[in-house]
C-alpha positions as CSV (number, residue, x, y, z in Angstrom):
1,X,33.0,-84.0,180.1
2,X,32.5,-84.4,184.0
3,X,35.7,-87.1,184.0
4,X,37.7,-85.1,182.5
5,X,36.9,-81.4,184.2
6,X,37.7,-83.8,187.5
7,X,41.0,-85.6,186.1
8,X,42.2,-82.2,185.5
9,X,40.9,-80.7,189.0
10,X,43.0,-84.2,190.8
11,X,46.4,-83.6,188.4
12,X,45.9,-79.7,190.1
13,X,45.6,-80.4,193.6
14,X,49.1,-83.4,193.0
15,X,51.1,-80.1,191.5
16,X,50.3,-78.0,194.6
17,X,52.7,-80.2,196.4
18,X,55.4,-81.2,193.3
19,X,56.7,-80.3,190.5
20,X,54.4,-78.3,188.1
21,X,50.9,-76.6,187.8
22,X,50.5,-76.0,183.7
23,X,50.3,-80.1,183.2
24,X,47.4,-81.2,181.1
25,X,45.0,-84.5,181.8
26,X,46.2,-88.0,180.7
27,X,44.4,-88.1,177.2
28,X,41.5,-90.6,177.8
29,X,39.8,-90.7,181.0
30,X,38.8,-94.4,182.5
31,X,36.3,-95.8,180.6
32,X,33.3,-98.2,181.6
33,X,35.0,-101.3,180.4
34,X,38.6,-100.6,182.4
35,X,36.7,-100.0,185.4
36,X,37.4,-102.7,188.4
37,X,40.9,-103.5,187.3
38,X,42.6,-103.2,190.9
39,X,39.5,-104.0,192.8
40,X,38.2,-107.6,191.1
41,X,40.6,-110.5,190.6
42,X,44.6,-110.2,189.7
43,X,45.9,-113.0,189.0
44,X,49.1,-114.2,187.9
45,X,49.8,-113.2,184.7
46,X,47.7,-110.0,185.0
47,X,48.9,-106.7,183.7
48,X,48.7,-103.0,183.8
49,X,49.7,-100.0,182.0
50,X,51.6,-96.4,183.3
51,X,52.3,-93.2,181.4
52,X,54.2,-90.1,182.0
53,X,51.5,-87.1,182.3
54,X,52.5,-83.3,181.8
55,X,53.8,-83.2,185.8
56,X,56.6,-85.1,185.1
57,X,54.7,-88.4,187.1
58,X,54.1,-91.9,185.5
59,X,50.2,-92.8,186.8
60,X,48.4,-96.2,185.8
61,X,45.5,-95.7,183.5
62,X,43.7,-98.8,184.1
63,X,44.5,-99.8,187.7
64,X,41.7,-98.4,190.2
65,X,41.5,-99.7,193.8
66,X,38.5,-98.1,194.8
67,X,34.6,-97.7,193.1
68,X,35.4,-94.0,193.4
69,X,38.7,-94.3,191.8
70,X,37.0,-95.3,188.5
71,X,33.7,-93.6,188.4
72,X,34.8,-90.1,189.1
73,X,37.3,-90.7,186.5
74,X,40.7,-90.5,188.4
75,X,44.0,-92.3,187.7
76,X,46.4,-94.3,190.3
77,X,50.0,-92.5,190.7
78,X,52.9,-94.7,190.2
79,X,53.8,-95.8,194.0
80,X,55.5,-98.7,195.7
81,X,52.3,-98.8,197.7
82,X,49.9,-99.4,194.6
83,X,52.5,-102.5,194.2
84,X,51.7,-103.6,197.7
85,X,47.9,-103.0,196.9
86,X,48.5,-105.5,194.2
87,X,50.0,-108.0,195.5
88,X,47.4,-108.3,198.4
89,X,44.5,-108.5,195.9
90,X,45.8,-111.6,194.1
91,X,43.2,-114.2,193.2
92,X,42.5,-117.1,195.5
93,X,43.0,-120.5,193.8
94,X,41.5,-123.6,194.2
95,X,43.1,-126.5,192.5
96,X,40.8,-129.2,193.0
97,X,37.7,-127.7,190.9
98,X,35.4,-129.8,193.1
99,X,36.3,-129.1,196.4
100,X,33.9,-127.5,198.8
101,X,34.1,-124.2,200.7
102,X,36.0,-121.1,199.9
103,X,39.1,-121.1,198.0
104,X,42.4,-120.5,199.6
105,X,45.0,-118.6,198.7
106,X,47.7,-120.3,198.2
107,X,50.8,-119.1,200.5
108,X,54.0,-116.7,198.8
109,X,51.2,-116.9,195.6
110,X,53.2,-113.6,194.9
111,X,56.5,-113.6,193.7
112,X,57.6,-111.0,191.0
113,X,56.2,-107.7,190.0
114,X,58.0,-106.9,187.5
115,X,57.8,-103.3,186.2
116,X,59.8,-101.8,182.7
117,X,60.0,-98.0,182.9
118,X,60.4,-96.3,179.2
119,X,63.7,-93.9,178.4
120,X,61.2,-92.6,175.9
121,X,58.3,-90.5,177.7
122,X,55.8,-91.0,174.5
123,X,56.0,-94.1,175.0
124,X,53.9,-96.3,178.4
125,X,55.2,-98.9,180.5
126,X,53.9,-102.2,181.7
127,X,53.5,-103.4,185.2
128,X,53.1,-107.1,185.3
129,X,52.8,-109.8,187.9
130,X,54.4,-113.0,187.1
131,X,54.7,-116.5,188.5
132,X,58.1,-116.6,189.2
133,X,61.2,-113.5,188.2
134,X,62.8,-115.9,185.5
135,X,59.3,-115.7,183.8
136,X,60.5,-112.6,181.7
137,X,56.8,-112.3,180.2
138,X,57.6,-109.3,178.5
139,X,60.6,-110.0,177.3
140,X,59.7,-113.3,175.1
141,X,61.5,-115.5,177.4
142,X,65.2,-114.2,176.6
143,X,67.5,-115.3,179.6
144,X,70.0,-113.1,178.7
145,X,69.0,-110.8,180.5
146,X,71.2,-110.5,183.6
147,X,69.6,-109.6,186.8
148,X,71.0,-107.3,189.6
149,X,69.5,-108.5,193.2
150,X,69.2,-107.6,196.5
151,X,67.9,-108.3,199.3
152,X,65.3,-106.3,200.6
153,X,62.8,-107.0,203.4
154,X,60.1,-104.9,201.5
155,X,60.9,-105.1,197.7
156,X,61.9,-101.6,196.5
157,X,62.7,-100.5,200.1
158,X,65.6,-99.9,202.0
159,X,68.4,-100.9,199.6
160,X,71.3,-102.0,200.6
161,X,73.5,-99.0,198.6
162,X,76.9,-98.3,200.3
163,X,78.0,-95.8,198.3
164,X,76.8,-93.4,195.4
165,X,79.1,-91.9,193.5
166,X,79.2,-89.7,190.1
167,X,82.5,-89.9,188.0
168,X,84.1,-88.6,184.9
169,X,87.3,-89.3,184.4
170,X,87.8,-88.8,188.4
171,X,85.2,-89.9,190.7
172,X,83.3,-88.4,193.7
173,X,82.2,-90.9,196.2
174,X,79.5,-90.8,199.3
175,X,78.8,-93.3,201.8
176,X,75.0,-93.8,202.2
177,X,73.0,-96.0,204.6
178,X,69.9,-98.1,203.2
179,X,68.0,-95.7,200.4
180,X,64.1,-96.8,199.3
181,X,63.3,-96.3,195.3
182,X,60.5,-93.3,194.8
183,X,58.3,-94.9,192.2
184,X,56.9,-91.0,192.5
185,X,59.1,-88.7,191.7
186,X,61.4,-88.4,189.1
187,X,64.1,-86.7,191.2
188,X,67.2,-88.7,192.6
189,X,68.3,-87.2,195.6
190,X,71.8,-87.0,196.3
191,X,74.6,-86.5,198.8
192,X,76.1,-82.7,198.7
193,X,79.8,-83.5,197.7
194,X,78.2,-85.8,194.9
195,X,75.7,-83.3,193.6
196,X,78.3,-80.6,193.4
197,X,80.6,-82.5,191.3
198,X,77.7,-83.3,188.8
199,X,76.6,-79.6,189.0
200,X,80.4,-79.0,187.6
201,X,79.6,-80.7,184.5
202,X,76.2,-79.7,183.7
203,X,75.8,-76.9,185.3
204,X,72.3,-76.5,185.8
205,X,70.0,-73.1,185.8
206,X,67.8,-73.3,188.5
207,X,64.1,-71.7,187.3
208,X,62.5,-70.7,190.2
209,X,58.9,-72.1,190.3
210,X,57.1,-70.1,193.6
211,X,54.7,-70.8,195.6
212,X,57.1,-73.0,197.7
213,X,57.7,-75.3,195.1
214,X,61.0,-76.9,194.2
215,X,62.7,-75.3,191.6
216,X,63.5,-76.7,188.4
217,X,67.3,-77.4,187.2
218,X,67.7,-76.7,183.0
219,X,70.7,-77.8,181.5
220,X,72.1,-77.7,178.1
221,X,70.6,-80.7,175.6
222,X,73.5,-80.4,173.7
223,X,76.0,-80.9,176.2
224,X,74.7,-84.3,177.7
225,X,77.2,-86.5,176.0
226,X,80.1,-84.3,178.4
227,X,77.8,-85.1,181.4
228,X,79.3,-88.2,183.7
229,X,77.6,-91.2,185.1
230,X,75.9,-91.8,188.6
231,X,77.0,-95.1,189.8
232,X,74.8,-96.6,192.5
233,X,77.2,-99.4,194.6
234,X,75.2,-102.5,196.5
235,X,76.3,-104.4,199.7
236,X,79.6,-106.3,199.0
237,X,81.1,-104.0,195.9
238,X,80.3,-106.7,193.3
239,X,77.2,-105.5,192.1
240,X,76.4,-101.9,190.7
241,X,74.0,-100.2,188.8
242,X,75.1,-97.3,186.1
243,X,72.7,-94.7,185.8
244,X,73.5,-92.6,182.1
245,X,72.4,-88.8,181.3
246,X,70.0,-90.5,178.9
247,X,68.6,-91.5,182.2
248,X,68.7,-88.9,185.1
249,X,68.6,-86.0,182.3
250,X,64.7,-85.6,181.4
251,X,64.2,-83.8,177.4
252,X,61.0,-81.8,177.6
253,X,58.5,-83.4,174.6
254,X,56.4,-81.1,172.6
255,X,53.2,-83.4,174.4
256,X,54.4,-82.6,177.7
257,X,53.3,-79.3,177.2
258,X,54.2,-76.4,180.0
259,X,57.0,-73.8,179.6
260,X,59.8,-75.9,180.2
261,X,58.7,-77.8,176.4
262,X,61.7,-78.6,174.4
263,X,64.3,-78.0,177.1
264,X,66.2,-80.9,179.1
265,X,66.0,-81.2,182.8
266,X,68.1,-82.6,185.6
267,X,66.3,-84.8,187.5
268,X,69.0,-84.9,190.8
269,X,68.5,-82.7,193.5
270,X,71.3,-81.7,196.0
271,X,70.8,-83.0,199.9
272,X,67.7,-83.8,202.0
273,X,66.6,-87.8,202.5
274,X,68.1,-89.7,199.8
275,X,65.7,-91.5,197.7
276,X,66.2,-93.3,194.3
277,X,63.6,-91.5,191.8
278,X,62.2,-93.3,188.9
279,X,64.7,-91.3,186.7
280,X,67.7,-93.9,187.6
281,X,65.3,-96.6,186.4
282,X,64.3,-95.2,183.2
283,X,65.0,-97.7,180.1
284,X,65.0,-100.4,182.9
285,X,63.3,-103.4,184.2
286,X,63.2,-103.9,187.7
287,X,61.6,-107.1,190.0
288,X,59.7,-106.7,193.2
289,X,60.3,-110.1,194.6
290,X,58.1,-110.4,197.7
291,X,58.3,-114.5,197.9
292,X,62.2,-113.9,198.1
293,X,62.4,-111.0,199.8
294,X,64.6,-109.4,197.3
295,X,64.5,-106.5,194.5
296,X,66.0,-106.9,191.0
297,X,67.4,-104.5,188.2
298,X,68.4,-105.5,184.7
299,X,72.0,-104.5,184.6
């Protein structure tokens, strides 16, 4: 019972400074058994788990990173930084089983994170660290899948987008300079001109939430096949990555609770510092490549 009364006390404090305040507690709290996943050995190979909770944010529910993490019962948010925690903690190896001293980690041991965020929010996604981006562990080794890189001194940071630009029929274009993915919000922030001409089409209804918080944008769920698609253009105009109202429009579940259950959400906001929110990932797999230096989407 004390977990959970302090689960719920953390998911309060996050919504003071986001999106919602009436979300309820991930369903399980941490358990004995889960507990030094994030602070013992990761390995290649080694996996992890995220799901969406009642604020709208994916957190992991078996990744903790410190003793307090796990025995007061509190979850890990979804963050490009909990990637970089994971990479650093990656097993030493030794290969020669009878060598002396301590092992040594063998150098660029990392190279692929690769994470698959669900379209459906029921449903959890899995974080995994494999030995090399071609690996595909969770997708049964198809190499079909095409892979859209780029590179990326940090993976997930500073991408090299020129240009964002929503269309429908006609097309409303923005020049951008490097934008970073925000792993913790759903929200995809976007230049005025090109948020206006999505607002044209599905007109949003802003709910005003208070407090200082942001407000929230309903639109109609039965107009979302009228609603154009945000094209996200990379360095050189060959690549590009479509991003579908399926994706950037968010459809309240009954389990997500809160007042807003049942209606569909637009997760784009108009202006500010442009950011890439998980909602132009969702129903997509994407590769943080730190041996390469590069990030990849499935196209």
């Amino acid at each position: 019972m004390l977990h959970i009364l302090v689960l719920a006390a953390a998911f309060a404090l996050a919504a003071a400074q986001g999106i919602a305040e009436w979300q309820k507690p991930l369903p399980q709290p941490p358990g004995a058994a889960n507990c030094g996943r994030g602070r013992k050995a990761i390995h290649i190979g080694s996996s992890f788990t995220f799901q969406m909770n009642g604020d709208w944010r994916y957190y992991f529910t078996d990744y903790f990173p410190s003793d307090w993490h796990c025995d007061r019962g509190e979850v890990t948010q979804l963050h490009l930084n909990v990637f970089d925690d994971i990479t650093n903690r990656i097993a030493p190896i030794n290969k020669d089983p009878y060598s002396k001293g301590p092992p040594k980690a063998p150098k660029n041991q990392q190279s692929s994170l690769m994470m698959t965020l669900p379209l459906d929010t029921e449903a959890s996604g899995p974080l995994v660290l494999e030995p090399e981006p071609g690996w595909k562990l969770f997708h049964h080794m198809d190499t079909s899948i095409d892979i859209v890189w780029t590179p990326t001194k940090q993976p997930g940071r500073r991408l090299n987008v020129t240009s964002i630009n929503v269309s429908k029929g006609v097309s409303v274009s923005a020049s951008t300079g490097p934008i970073s993915l925000a792993l913790h919000t759903p929200y995809i922030r976007l230049p005025h001109d090109v948020y206006d001409f999505m607002a044209k089409f599905t007109q949003p209804e802003a709910v005003d939430m208070g407090r200082g918080m942001d407000s929230v944008d309903i639109v109609s769920c039965n107009a979302t096949s009228t609603f154009p698609t945000l094209n996200l253009d990379f360095e050189g105009g060959a690549q590009q990555i479509l991003v579908k109202p399926a994706q950037y429009v968010l459809r309240v579940s009954q389990s997500l609770g809160g007042p807003f259950k049942g209606k569909c959400v637009l997760l784009a906001k108009r202006g500010g510092e442009l950011e890439i929110g998980y909602a132009a990932l969702r129903g997509r797999s994407v590769w943080f490549d730190w041996a390469n230096a590069r990030t990849g989407f499935q196209a």
